[in-house]
N, C-alpha and C positions, 0 to 999 in steps of 0.2 A: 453253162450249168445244165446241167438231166434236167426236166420238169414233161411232166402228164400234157398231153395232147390228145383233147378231146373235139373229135368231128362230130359237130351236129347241135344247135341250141334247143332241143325240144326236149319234152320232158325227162327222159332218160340221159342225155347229155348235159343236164344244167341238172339233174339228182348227183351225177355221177361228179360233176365238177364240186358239188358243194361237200359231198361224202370225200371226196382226197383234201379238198383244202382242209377240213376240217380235221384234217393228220397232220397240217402244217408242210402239205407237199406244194410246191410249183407248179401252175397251175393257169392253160390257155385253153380258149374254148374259139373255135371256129365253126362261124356259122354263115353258109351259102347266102341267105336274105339279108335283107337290113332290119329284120326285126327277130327276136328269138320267139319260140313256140311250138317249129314246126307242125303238126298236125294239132296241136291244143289252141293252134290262133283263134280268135276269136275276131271278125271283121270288125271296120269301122262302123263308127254310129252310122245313123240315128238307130238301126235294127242289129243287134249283138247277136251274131251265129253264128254256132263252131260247126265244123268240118265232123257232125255226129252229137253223140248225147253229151251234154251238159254234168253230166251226174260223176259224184266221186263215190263209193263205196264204202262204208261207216266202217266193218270189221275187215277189212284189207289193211296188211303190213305196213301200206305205205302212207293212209290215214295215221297209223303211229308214229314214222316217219317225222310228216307234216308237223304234226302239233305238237310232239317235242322242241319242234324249232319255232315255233310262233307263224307259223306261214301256211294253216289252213285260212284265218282270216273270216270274213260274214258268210256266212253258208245260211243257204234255206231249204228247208227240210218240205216231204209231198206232204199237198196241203190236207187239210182234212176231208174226212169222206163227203160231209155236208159241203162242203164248198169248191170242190171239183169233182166231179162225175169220172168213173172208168167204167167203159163199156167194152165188152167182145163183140166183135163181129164172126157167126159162125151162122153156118146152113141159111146165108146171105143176110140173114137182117143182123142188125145192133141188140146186145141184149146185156145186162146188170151182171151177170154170172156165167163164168167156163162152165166146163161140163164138169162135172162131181167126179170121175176119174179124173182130171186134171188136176185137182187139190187132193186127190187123194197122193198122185206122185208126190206131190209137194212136199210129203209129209217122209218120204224114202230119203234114207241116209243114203249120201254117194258115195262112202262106202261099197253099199251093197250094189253097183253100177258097176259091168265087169269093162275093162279097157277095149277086149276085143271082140267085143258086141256092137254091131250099131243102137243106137238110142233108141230108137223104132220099133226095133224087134225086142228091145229088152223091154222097155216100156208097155208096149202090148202084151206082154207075159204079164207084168206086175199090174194091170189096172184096165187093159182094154183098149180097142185099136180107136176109140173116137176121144178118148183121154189121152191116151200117147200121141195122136197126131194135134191135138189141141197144145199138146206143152211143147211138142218142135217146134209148131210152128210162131208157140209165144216168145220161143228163145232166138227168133230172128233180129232182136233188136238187142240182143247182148251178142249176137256171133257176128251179124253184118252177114250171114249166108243164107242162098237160099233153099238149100237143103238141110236144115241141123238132123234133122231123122236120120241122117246118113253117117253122121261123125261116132264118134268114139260114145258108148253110155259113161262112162265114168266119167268125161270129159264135159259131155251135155250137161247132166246132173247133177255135176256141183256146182254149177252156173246158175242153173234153173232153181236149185234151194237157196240161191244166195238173190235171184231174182225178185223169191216171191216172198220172201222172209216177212213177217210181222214182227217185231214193226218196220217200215220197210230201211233199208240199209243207205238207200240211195239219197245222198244229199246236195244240192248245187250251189259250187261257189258264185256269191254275189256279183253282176257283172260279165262271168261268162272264165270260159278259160284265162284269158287276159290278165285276170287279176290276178291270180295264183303266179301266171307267168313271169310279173311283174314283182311277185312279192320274193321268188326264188329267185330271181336275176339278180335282185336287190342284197340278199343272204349270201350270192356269190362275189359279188363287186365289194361288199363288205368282208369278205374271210381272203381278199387278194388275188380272186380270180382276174385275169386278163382272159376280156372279152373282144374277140376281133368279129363286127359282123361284115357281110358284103364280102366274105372270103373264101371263095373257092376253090376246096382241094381238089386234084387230080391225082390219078395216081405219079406223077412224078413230084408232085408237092409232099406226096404220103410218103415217099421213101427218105425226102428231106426230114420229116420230122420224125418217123423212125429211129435216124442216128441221134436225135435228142433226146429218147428217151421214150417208155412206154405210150401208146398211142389206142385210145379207145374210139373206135368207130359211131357212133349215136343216130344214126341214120336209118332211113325206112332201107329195107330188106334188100330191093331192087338196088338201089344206090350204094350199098356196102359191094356187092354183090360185084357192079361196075368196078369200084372204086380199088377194091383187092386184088379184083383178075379174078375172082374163086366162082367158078360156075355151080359149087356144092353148095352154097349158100343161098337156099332157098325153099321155101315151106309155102303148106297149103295158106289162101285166106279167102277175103270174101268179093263181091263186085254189090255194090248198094250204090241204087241212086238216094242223092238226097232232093226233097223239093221243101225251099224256106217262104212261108209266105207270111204276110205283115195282113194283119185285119183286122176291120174297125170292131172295138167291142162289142158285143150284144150277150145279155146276159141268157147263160143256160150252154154256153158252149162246152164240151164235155174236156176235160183234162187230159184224158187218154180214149183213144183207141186203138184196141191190139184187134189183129186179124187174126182168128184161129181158125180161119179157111186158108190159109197158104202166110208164110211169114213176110209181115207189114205191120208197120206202128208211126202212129201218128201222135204226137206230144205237141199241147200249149204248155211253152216254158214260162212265159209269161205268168200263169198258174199260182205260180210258185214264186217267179222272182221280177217282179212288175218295170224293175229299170233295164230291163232287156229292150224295151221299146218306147216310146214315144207314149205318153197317156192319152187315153183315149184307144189304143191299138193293141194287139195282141198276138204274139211272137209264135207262129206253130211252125215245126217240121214234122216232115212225113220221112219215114225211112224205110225203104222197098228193095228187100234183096235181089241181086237179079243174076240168074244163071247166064255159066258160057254161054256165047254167043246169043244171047235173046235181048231184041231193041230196048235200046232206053227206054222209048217210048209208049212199052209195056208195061214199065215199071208208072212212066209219071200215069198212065192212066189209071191205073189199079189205084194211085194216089188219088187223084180226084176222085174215084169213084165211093173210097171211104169219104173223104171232106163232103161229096156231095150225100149222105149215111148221116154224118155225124155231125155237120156243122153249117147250120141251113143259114142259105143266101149269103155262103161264104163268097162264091164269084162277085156280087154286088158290093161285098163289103173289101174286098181284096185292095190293096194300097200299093206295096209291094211282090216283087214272087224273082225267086232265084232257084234255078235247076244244078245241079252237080251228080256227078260220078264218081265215085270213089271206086276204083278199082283198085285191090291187093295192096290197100292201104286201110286194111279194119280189122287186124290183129291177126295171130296165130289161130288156127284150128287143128285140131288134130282128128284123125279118121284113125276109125280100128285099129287098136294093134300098138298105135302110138300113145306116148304123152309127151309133156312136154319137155320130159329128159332128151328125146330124143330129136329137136330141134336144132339150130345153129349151135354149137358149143360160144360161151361168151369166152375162154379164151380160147383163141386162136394158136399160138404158138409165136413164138419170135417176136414179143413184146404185142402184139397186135390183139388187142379185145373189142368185145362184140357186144353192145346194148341196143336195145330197141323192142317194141314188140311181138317180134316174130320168133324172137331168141328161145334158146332153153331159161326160162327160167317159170317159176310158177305166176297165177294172179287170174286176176277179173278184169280183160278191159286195159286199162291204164296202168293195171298194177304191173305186169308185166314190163312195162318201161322200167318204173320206178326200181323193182323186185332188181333187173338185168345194171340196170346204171350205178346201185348202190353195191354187188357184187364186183361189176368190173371196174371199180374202182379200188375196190379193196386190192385186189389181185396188183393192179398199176399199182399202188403204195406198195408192195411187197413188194413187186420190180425193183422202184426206183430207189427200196433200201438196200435189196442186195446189189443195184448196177453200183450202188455210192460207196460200199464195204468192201468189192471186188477194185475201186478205182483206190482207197483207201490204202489195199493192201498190197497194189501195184504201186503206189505210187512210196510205200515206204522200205 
């Protein structure tokens, strides 16, 4: 029997599996690990840390998505002003408040952001070049790059009003990606999905399940990429290190620090959601974009050097500390000229579709999974009723 073959268990793979069951189609999900999430994992205890931010985005599609089906679950919202501190770091010290061109952007409809303008230069038209470089460099921790001044203004801009929104948008599920993970796996094992983990396709496994029927790819960029044979498949992203460090409380430590001298952001998640860690301790990452070819080890120092800014006798209090590299694993960007229309197409042609976040499809972040998994499924359900109507009309 025809049935949906979805590669890849991470967000966009396990959206896309639960949007065709939920047509009543046939329905297997293969996934490389022994555990589903891909990029949303969240590590084992005692310290809970995702592979980037935490946060899901309150007025994105796929928030509506979610809570239609009961699977946003305990979310915790940024705390209040009086009880976590946000600080900028600009013209070296820590200070309470950006520059006043910088909220003044804030306030610009992305609309009026042209596509094929850099950010930069449009921004210093509309507000001034110490407020335009203060909002590139706050949008490093929604792009994961270290140039946002250089990408597309329209592109920047609607990120950056969706960034600074009051009240703000960004909300984190209880527990860390994980949960969420576990509560969609759960939705799919319940509507009939067949879930294989520990299964890796190659491309001669892909051409095996081709003749079964529609086949949606759910994988990071690179690995579709392999997987196809298609060298055309592949878009701009970002290189961020991340550094997670575990440290004993001490009260006064600040919730946020954004660098508005070059893009860097450093977040207690803990803040906000206290069983991230162990009591008594407190769960921060730092996220440091970092251009081609320039050392990691530029990146982690730039990190300490906020921590040692914004969070005294953090070294003494340190428990824990984990370093990673995310490289062209921190979504789409697009530069001048482009949007996201003009990314991977999700279908492909010859039953073959395409989700994941580097895709064409629109979003914030995550939404772009969500956005591309829920589309190329629909697309596989239309397959799989015209392969069934064509075998219908052959066979009578």
């Amino acid at each position: 029997m025809q049935r949906i073959h979805i590669v890849g268990g991470g967000l966009a793979g396990l959206t896309a599996a639960i949007t065709a069951a939920e047509s009543h189609a046939p329905v297997t999900l293969h996934e490389a690990h022994r555990t589903l999430g891909g990029r949303a994992r969240t590590s084992d205890g005692p310290y809970l840390t995702n592979e980037g931010p935490h946060a899901l985005y309150r007025r994105g599609p796929h928030w509506t998505w979610l809570s239609k089906r009961g699977l946003l679950g305990p979310l915790a919202s940024v705390p209040p002003l009086e009880g976590a501190r946000f600080l900028f770091h600009r013209g070296g010290t820590l200070r309470r408040t950006p520059p006043l061109g910088m909220l003044r952007l804030a306030r610009r409809s992305a609309r009026t952001a042209p596509v094929g303008t850099d950010f930069l230069s449009w921004a210093t038209a509309e507000t001034g070049e110490a407020g335009a470089r203060a909002a590139a460099h706050y949008m490093g921790v929604a792009l994961f790059h270290h140039d946002p001044g250089s990408l597309s203004a329209a592109f920047v801009q609607e990120r950056f009003r969706r960034a600074t929104a009051l009240p703000p948008e960004a909300h984190y599920p209880v527990g860390g990606w994980a949960a969420l993970v576990e509560r969609m796996a759960a939705r799919a094992w319940d509507l009939g999905v067949r879930i294989e983990t520990g299964a890796r396709i190659g491309p001669r496994e892909l051409a095996g399940l081709r003749r079964g029927g529609p086949v949606i790819v759910a994988t990071h960029l690179d690995s579709a990429r392999a997987l196809l044979e298609d060298p055309a498949l592949s878009w701009e992203s970002g290189r961020t290190v991340l550094l997670d460090l575990a440290l004993r409380t001490r009260r006064g430590d600040p919730f946020i620090v954004s660098d508005l001298d070059a893009p860097g952001w450093i977040e207690r998640f803990t803040a906000q959601d206290p069983t991230l860690a162990p009591a008594g301790e407190q769960l921060i990452q730092a996220q440091i974009p970092l251009a081609p070819g320039t050392p990691r080890a530029d990146a982690v120092r730039r990190a300490e050097e906020l921590l040692d800014l914004g969070f005294r006798s953090w070294r003494d209090r340190a428990t824990w500390r984990r370093e990673a590299l995310a490289s062209g694993r921190t979504g789409a960007v697009d530069k001048p000229g482009t949007t996201w229309r003009d990314r991977p197409a999700v279908d492909r042609g010859d039953g073959i579709l395409l989700a994941g976040d580097q895709v064409a499809a629109p979003g914030l972040l995550s939404e772009v999974a969500f956005n591309s998994g829920i589309e190329a499924a629909v697309l596989a359900v239309k397959l799989l009723a015209t392969t069934a109507r064509t075998d219908t009309r052959t066979a009578t």
